[in-house]
BAFI-3210 file (N, C-alpha, C; in Angstrom, 3 decimals, decimal comma, padded with zeros to 6 digits):
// residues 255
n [1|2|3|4|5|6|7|8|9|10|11|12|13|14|15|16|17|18|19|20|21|22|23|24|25|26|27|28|29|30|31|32|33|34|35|36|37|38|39|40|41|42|43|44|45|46|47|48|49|50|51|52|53|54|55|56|57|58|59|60|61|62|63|64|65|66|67|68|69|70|71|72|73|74|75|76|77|78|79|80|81|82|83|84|85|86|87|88|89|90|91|92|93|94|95|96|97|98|99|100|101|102|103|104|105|106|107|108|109|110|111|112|113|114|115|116|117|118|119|120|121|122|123|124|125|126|127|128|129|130|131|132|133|134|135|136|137|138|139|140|141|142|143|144|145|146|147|148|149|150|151|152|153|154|155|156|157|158|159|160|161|162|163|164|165|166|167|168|169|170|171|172|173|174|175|176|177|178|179|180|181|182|183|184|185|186|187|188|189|190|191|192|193|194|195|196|197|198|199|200|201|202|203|204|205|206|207|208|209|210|211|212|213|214|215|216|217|218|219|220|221|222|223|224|225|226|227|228|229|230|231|232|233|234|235|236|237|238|239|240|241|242|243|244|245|246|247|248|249|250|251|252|253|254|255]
n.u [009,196|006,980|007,538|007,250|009,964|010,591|009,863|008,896|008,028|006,694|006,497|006,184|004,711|006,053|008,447|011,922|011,671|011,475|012,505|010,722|010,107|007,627|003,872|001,747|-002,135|-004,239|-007,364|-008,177|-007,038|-004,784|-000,930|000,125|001,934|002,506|002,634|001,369|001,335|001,164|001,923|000,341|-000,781|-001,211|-003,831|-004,871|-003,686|-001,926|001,423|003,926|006,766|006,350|005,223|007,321|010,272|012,558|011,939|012,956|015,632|015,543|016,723|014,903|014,981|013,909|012,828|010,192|009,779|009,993|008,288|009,697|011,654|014,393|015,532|018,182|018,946|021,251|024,426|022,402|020,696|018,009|015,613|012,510|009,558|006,622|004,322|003,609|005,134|004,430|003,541|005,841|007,409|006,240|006,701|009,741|010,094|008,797|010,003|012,507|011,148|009,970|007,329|004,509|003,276|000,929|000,870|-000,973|-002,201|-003,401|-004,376|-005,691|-006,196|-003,902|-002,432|-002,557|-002,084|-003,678|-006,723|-008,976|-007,709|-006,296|-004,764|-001,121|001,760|003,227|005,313|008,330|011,542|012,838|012,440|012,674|015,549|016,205|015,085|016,620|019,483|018,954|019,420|021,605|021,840|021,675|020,126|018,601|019,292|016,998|014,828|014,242|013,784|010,819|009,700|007,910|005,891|006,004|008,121|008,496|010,296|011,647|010,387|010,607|011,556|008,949|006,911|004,817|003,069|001,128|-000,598|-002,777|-005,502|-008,455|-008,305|-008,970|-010,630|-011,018|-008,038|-008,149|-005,051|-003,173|-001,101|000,821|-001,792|-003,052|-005,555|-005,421|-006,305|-005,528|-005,735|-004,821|-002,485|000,494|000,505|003,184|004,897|007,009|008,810|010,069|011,945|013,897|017,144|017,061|018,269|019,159|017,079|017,464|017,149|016,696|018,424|015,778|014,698|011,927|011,207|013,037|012,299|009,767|010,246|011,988|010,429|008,038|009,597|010,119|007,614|005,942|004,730|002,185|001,168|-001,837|-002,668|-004,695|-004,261|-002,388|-002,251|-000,069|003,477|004,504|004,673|004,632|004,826|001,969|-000,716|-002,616|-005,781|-007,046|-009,528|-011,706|-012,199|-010,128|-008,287|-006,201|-005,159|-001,523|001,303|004,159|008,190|009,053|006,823|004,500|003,150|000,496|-002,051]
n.v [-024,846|-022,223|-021,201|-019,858|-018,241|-015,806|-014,548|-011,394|-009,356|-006,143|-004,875|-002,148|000,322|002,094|001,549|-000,530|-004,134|-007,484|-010,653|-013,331|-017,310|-018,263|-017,127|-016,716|-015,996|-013,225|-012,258|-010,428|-011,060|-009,703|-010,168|-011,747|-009,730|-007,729|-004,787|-004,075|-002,259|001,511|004,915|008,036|011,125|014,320|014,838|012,880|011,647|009,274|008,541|008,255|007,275|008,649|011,271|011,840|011,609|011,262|009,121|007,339|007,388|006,322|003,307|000,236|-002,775|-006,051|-008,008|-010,466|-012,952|-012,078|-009,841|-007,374|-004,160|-002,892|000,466|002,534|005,621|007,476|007,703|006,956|004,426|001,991|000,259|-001,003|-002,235|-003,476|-003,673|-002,867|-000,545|001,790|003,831|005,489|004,865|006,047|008,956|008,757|008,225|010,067|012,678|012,576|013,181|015,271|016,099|015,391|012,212|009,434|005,903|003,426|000,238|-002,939|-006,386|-007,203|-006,504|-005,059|-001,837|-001,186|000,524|000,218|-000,281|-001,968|-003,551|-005,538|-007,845|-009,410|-008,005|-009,421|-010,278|-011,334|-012,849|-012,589|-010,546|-008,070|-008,867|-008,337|-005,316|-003,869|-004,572|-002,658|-000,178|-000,543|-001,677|-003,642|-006,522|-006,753|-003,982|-003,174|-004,688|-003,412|-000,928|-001,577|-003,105|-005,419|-008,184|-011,219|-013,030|-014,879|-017,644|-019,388|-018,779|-016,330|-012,539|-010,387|-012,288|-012,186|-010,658|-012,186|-013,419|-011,232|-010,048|-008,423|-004,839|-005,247|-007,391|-010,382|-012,979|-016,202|-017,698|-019,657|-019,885|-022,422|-023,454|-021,878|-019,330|-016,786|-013,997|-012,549|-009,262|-006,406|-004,039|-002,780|000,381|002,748|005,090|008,036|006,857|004,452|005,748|006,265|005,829|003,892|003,642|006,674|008,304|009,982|010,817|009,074|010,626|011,100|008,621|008,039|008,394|007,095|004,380|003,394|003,864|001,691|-000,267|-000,287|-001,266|-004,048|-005,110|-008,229|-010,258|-011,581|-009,501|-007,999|-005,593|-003,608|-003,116|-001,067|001,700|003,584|003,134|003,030|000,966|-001,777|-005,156|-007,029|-006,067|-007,611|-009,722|-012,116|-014,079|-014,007|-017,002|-018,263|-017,369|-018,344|-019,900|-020,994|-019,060|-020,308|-020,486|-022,116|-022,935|-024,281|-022,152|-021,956|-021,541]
n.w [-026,492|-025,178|-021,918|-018,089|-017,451|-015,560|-013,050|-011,452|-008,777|-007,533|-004,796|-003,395|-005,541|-008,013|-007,183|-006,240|-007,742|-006,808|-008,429|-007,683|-007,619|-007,452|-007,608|-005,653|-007,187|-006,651|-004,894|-006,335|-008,803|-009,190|-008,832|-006,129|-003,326|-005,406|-005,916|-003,892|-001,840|-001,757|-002,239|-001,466|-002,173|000,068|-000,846|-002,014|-004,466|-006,331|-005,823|-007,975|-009,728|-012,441|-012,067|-010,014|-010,222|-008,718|-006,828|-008,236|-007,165|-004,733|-003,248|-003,111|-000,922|-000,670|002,067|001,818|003,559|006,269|005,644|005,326|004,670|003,038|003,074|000,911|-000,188|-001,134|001,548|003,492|005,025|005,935|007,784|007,835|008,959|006,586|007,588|009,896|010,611|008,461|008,402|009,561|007,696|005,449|005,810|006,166|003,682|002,148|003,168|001,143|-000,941|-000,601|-000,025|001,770|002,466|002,566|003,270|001,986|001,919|-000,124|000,123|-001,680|-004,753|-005,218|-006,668|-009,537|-012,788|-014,389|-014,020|-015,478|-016,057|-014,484|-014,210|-014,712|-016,106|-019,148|-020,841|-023,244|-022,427|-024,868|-026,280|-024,179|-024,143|-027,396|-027,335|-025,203|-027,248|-028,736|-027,505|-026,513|-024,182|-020,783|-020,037|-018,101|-016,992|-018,932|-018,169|-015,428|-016,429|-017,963|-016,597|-016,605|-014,971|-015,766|-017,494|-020,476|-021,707|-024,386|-026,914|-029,381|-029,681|-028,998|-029,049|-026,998|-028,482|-029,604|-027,905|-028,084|-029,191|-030,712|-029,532|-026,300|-026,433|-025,148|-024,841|-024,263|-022,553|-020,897|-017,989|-016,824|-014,826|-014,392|-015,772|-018,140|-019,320|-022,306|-023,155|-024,122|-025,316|-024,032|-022,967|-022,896|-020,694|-019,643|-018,230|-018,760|-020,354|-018,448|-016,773|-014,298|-012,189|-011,585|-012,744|-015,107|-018,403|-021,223|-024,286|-026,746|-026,417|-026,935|-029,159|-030,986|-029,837|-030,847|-033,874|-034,190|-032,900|-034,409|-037,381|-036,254|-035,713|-035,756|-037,881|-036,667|-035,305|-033,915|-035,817|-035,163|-032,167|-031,722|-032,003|-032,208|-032,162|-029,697|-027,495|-025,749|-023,771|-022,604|-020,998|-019,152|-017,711|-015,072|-014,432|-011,657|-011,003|-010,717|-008,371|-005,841|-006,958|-008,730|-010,225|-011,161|-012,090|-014,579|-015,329|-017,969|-021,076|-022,578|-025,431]
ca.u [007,867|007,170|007,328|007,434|011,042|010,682|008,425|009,141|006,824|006,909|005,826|005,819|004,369|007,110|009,936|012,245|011,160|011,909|012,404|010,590|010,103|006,253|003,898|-000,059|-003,182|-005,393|-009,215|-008,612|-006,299|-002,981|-000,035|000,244|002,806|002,791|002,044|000,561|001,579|001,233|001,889|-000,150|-000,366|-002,834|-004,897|-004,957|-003,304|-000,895|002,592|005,095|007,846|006,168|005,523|008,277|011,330|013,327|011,669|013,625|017,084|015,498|016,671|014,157|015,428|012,331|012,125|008,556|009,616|009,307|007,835|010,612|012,004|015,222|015,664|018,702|019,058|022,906|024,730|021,335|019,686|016,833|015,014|010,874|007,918|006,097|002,844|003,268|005,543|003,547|003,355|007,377|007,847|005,781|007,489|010,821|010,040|007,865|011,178|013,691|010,135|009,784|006,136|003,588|002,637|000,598|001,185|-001,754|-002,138|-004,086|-004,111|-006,706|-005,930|-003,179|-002,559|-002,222|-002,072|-004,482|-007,251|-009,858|-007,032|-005,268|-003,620|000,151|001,933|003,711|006,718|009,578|012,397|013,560|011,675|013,684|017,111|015,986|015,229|018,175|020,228|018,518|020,061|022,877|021,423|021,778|018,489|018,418|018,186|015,541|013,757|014,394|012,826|009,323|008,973|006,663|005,395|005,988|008,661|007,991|011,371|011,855|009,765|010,995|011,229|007,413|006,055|003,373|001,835|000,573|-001,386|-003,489|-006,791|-008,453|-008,441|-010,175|-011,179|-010,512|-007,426|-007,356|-004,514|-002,770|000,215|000,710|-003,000|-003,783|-006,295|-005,627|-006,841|-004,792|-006,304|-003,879|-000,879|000,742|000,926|004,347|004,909|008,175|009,576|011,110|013,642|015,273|018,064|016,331|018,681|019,158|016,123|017,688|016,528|018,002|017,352|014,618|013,836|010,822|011,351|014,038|011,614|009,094|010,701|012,303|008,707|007,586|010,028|010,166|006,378|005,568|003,364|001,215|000,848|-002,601|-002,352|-005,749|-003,312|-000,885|-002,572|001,136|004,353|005,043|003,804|005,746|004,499|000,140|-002,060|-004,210|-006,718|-007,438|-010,453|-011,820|-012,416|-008,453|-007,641|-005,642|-003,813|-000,134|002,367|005,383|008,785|008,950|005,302|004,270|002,255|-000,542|-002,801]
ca.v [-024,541|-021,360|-020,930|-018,696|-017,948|-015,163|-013,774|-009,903|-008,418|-004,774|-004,643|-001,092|001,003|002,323|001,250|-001,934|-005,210|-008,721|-012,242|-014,441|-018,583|-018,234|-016,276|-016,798|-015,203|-012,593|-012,601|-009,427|-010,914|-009,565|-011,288|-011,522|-008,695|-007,044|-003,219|-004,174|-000,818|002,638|006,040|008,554|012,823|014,302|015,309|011,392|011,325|008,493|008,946|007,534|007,590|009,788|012,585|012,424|010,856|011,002|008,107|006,279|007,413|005,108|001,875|-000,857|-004,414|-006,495|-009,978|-010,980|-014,087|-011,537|-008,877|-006,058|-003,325|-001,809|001,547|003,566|006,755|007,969|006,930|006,604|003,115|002,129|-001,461|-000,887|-003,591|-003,245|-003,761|-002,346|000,477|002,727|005,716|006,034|004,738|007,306|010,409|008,922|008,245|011,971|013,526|012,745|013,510|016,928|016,313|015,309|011,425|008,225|004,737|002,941|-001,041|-003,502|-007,245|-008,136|-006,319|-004,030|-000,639|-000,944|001,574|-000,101|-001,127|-003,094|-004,886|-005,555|-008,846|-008,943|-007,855|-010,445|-010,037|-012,615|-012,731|-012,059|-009,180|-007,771|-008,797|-006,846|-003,979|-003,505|-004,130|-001,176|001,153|-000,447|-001,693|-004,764|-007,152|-006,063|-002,623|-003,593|-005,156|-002,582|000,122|-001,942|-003,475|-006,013|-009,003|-012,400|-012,650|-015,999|-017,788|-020,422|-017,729|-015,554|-012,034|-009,884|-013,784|-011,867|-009,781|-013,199|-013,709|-010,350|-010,069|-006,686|-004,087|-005,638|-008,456|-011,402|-013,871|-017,130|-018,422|-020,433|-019,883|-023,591|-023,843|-020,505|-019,190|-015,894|-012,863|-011,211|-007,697|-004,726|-003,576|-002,086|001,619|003,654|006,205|008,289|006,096|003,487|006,425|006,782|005,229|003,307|003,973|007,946|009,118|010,893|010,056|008,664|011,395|010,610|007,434|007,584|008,688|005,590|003,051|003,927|003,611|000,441|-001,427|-000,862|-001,998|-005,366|-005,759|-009,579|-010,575|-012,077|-008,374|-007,616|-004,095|-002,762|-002,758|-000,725|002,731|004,194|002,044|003,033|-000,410|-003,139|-006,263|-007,207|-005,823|-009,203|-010,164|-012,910|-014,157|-014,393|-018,424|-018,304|-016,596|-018,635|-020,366|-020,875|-019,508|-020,782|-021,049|-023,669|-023,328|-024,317|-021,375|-022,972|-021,107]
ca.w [-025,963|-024,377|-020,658|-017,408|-017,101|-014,662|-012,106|-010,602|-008,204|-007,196|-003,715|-003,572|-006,398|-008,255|-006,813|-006,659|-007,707|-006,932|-008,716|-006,937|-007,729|-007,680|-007,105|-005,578|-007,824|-005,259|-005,133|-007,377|-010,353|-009,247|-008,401|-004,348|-003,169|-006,731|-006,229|-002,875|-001,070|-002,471|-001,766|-001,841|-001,265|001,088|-001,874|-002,841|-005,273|-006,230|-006,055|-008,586|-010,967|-013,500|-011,099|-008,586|-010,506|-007,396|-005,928|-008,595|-006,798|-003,516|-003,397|-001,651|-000,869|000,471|002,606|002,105|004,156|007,427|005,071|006,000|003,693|003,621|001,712|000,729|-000,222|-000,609|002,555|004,325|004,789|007,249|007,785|008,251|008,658|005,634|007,980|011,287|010,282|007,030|009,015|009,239|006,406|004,758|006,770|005,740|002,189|001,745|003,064|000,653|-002,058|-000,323|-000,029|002,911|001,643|003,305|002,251|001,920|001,563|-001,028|-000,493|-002,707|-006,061|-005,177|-007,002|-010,643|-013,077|-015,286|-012,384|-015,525|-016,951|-013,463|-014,134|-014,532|-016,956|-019,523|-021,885|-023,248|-022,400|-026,097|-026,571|-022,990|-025,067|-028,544|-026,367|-024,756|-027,745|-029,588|-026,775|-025,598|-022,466|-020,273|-019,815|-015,911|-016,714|-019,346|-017,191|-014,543|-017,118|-018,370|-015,020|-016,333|-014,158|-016,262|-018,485|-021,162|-021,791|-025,318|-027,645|-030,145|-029,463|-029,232|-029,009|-026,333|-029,212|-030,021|-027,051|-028,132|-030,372|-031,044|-028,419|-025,214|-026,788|-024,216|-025,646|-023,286|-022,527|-019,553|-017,334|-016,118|-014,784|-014,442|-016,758|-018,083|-020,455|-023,020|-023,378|-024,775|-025,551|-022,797|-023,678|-022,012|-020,152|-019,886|-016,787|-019,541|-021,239|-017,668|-015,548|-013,067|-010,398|-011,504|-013,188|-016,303|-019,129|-023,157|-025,160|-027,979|-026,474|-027,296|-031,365|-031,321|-029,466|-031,939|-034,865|-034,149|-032,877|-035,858|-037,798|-036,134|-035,583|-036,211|-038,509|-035,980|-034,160|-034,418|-036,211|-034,441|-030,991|-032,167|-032,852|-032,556|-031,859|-028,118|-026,728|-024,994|-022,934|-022,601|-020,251|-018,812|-016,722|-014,453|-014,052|-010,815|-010,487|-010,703|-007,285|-005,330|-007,759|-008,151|-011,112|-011,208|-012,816|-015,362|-016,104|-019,649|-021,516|-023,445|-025,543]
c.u [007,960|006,805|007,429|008,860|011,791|009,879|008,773|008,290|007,498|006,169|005,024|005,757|005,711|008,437|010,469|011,700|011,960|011,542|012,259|010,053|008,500|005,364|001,657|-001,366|-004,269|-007,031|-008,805|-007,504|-005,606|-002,478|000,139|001,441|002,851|001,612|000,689|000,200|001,908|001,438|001,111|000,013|-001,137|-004,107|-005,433|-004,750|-002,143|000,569|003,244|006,171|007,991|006,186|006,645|009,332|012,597|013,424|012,736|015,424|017,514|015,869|015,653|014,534|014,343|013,099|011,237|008,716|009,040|009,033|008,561|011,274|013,378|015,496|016,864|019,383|020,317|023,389|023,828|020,506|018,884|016,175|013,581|009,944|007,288|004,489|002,809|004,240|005,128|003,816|004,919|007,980|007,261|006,735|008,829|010,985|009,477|009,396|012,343|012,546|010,652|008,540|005,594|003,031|001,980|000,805|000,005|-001,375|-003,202|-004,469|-005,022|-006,175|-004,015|-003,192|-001,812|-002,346|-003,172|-005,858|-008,266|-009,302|-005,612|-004,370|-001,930|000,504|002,332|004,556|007,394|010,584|013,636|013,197|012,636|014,919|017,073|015,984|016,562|019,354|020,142|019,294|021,544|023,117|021,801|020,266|018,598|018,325|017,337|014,938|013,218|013,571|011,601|008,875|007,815|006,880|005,921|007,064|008,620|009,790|010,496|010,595|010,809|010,462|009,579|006,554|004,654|002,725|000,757|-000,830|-002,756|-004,343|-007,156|-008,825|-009,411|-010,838|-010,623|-009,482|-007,190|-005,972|-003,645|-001,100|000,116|-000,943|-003,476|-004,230|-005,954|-005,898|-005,781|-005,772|-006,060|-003,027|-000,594|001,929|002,264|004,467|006,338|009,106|010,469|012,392|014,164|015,793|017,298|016,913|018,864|017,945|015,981|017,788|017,113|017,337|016,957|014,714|012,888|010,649|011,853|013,224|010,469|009,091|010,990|011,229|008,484|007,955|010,289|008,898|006,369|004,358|002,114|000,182|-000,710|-002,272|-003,205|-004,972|-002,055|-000,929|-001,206|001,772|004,653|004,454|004,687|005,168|002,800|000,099|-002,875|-005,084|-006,819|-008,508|-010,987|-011,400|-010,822|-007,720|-007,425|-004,504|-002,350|000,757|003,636|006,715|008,943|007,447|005,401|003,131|001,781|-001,554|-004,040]
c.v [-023,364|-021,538|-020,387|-018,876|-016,926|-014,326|-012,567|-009,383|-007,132|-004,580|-003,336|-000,471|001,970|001,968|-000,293|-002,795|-006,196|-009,659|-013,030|-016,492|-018,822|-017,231|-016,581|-015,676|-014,409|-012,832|-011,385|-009,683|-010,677|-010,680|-011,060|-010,943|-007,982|-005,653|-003,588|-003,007|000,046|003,617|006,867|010,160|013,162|014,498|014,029|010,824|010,306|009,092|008,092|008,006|008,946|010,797|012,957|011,166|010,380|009,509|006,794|005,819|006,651|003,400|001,071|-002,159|-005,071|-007,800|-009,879|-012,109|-012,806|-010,045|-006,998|-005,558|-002,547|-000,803|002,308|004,422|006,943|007,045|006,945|005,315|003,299|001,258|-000,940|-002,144|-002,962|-003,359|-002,866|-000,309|001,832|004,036|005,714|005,766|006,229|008,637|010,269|008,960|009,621|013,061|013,871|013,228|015,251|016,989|015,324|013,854|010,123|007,034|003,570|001,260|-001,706|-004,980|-008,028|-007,528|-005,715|-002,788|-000,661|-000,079|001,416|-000,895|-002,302|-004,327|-005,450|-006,901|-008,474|-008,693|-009,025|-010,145|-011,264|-011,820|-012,108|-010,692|-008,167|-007,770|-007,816|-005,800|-003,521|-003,372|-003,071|-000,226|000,647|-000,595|-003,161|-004,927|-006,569|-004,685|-002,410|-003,481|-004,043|-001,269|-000,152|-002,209|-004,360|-007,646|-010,100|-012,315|-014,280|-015,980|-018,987|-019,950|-016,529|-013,966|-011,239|-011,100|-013,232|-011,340|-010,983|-013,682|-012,523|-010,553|-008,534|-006,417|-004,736|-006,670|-009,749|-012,655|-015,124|-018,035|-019,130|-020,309|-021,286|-023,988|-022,791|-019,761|-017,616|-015,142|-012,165|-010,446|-006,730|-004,631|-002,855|-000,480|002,066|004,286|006,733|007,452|005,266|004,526|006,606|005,859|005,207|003,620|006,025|008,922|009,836|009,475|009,687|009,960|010,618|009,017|006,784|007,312|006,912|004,322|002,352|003,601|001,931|-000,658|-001,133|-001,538|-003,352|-005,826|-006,972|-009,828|-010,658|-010,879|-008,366|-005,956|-003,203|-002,348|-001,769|001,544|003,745|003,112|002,173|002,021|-001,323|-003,628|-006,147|-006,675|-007,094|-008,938|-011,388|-013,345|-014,622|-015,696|-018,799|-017,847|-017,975|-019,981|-020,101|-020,105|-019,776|-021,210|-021,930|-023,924|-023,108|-022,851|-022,209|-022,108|-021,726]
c.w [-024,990|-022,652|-019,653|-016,979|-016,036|-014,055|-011,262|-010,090|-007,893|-005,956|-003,192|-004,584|-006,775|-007,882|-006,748|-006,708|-007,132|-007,216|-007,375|-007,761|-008,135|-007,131|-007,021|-006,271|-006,274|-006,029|-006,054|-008,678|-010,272|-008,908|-007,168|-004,191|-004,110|-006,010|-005,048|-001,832|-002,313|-001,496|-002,387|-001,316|-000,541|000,091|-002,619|-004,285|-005,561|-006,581|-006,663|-009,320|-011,896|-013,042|-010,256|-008,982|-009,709|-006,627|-006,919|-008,033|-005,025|-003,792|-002,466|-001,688|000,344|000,872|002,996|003,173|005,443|007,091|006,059|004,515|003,645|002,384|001,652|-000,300|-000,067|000,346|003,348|004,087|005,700|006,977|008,057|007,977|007,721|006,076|009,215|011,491|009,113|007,235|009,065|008,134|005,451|004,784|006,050|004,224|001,367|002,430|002,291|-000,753|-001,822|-000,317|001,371|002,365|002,759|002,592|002,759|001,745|000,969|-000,788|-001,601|-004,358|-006,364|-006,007|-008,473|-011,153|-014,153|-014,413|-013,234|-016,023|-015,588|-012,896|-014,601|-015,945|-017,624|-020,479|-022,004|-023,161|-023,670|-026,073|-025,693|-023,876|-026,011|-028,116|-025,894|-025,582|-028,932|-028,909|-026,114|-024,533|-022,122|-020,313|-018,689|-016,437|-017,664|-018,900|-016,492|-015,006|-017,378|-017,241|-015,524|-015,155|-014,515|-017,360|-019,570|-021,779|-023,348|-026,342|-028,267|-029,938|-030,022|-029,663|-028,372|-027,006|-029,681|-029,247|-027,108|-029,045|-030,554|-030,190|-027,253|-025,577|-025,986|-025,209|-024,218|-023,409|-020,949|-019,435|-016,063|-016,069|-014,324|-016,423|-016,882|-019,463|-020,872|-023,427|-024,460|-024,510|-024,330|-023,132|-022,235|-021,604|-020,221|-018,739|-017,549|-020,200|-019,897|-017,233|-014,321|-011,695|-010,408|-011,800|-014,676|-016,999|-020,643|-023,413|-026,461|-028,211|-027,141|-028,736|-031,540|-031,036|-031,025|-033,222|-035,237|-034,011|-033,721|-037,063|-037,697|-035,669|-036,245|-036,783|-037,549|-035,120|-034,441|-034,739|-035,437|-032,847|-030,992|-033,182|-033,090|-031,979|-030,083|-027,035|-026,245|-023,866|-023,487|-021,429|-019,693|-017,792|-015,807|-013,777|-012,333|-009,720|-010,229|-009,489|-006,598|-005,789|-008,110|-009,750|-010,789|-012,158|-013,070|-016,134|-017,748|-019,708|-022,819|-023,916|-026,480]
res [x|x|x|x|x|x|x|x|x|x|x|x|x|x|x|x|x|x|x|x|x|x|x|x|x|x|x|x|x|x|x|x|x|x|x|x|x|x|x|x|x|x|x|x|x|x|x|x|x|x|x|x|x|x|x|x|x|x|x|x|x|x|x|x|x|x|x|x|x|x|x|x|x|x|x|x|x|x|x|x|x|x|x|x|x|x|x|x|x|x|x|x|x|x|x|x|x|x|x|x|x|x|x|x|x|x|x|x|x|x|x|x|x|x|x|x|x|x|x|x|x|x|x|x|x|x|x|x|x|x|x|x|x|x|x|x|x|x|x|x|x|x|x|x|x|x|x|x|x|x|x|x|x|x|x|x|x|x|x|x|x|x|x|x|x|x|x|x|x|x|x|x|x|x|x|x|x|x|x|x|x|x|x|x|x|x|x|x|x|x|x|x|x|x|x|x|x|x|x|x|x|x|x|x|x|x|x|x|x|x|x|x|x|x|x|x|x|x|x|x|x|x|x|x|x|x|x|x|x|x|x|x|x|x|x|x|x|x|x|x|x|x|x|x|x|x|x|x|x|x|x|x|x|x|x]
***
C-alpha cells in the first residue's frame, strides 16, 4: 500500500533542503517552512538556481527547532536567525552572488514557483531510484536535483502519474487525512542536469531524460499531461479547509 515515505522542505528558495518527520499544512496550501524565505534583487525579482547557479555552491544546514541557519561557502561558514537576522543574511548571501539582494519572508503560502498549483510537490520513491539509475546517480543526489516535497514509498516507479487527470483538472486524493489535488505534471527546468553541490551540468540531460520518460511512461500516464517528456513529480493543491493539518511519515495515500 502506498505511503509517505519522506517529507523534504526547502526553507530557503533554492537552496538546501531537509527531511523532516512531519510537516503542518499553511492557511495557503504549502507545507510549513517549505520555500518560506526568498531572495530577491532590488528590481524584485526572485533569485534562484536558474539565474544565479552559484547559489547552488552554498551550503545551508537549518534547525527549525530554534529556526537558525548555518551556511558554507568554501572554508567560510556563519550561523544566522532565520527571523531576526534577513538583512545580514542577505548582504552575506548577495556577496558571494555578486549582486545587491533582500530576503523576504512568507508564512502563509511561501514562495513557489508555481503560486496556482502551490501545494507540495509529490514523487515515489521508485521513480527517484529509476532516475538515478538512468545517469548513474545516487537517490540523494536525485532527490537533491528534483527537490520535490513528498516522496510515496511501496509504489512502483511514476505511481504519481496516477494521481493526475487532464491538465488542471482536480484529482482527489489523501495524504493520511489530508485532502489533496493532483493538478500537472511538473514541468523542468535546467537546475535538475546539474551537480547540486557544483552547478555544472550532465551534458544532454535533457535529450537523455526525455527519451527515457517516454519510454517508460505507464500506461496509466494520462497522455494529455505530457505535451513533451521533460516532466517529473505532480504539481498539487491543497484545499483551503485543510490548513492546519498534519502529514506525516507512515501516512497511508488513499485515492
Amino acid at each position: 500500500m502506498p505511503f509517505v515515505e519522506n517529507i523534504v522542505v526547502y526553507p530557503i528558495k533554492s537552496m538546501d533542503g531537509l527531511s523532516v518527520r512531519q510537516a503542518v499544512v499553511t492557511k495557503g496550501g504549502s507545507l510549513a517552512w517549505d520555500r518560506q524565505f526568498a531572495f530577491f534583487t532590488a528590481e524584485g525579482k526572485t533569485v534562484n538556481a536558474k539565474k544565479y547557479p552559484t547559489i547552488q555552491q552554498i551550503r545551508a544546514d537549518f534547525n527549525l527547532n530554534y529556526g537558525l541557519v548555518t551556511f558554507t561557502f568554501g572554508k567560510q561558514s556563519k550561523t544566522f536567525d532565520l527571523f531576526y537576522d534577513q538583512a545580514a543574511i542577505a548582504q552575506w548571501i548577495g556577496g558571494f552572488l555578486g549582486i545587491a539582494i533582500e530576503m523576504r519572508q512568507n508564512n502563509n503560502s511561501g514562495f513557489p514557483d508555481d503560486r496556482q498549483r502551490s501545494g507540495p510537490t509529490v514523487i515515489s520513491t521508485a521513480t527517484l531510484q529509476t532516475v538515478a539509475n538512468w545517469f548513474g546517480l545516487s537517490v540523494e543526489q536525485t532527490r537533491r536535483r528534483f527537490r520535490a516535497n513528498i516522496e510515496i514509498g511501496g509504489c512502483p516507479p511514476f505511481w504519481e502519474d496516477s494521481l493526475l487527470q487532464a491538465p488542471d483538472t482536480p484529482r482527489s486524493f489523501y495524504l493520511g487525512e489530508v485532502e489533496i489535488y493532483g493538478l500537472k505534471a511538473c514541468a523542468r527546468c535546467p537546475v535538475p542536469s546539474r551537480n547540486p553541490d557544483t552547478g555544472i551540468a550532465l551534458a544532454h540531460f535533457q535529450a537523455v531524460f526525455e527519451r527515457l520518460r517516454r519510454e517508460h511512461l505507464p500506461s496509466f500516464a494520462p497522455v494529455s499531461q505530457f505535451p513533451h517528456y521533460y516532466f517529473l513529480s505532480i504539481n498539487t493543491q491543497i484545499p483551503a479547509h485543510q490548513a492546519g493539518k498534519v502529514i506525516q511519515i507512515g501516512d497511508v495515500v488513499s485515492a
